[in-house]
N, C-alpha and C positions, 0 to 999 in steps of 0.2 A: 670497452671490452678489448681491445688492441693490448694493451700494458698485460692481460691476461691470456693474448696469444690463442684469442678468439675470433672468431669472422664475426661480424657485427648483420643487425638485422636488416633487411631488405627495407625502402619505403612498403613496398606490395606487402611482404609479409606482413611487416608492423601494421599497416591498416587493416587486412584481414584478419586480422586478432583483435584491434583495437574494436572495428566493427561487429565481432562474433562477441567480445565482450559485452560492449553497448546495447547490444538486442536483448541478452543475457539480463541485464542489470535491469533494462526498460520492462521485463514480463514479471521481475521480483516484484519491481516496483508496482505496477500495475496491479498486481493480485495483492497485494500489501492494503493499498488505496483502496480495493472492491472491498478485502472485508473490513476494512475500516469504517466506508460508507456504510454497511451490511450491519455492525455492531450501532452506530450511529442512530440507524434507522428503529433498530430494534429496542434501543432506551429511548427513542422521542415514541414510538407509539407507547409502549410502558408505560412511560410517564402521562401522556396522552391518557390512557386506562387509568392511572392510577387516581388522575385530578377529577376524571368521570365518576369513578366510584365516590369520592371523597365529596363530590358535590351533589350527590343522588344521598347518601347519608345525611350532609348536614339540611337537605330541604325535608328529610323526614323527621328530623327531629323538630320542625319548626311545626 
């Protein structure tokens, strides 16, 4: 930043930013993974239901 005849960033500052970023990115992240698990959960029971029905049919045909 010097060559551009700019004051360059503090260590304190740069950390306080780097660390308000990182909290930042950790909560996207986080709620990202919840509804992932959340979708996850929702096709294993699904599917769970769907092999129930599918096995309640084929014992009735027998």
């Amino acid at each position: 930043m010097a060559t551009l005849n700019s004051p360059g960033m503090s260590q304190p500052t740069y950390s306080s930013i780097e660390q308000e970023i990182g909290d930042l990115w950790g909560d996207v992240v986080q709620e990202d993974l919840l509804a992932a698990g959340a979708e996850e959960r929702r096709i294993a029971i699904g599917s769970r239901v769907h092999a129930w029905i599918t096995l309640q049919i084929y014992h009735r045909r027998w």
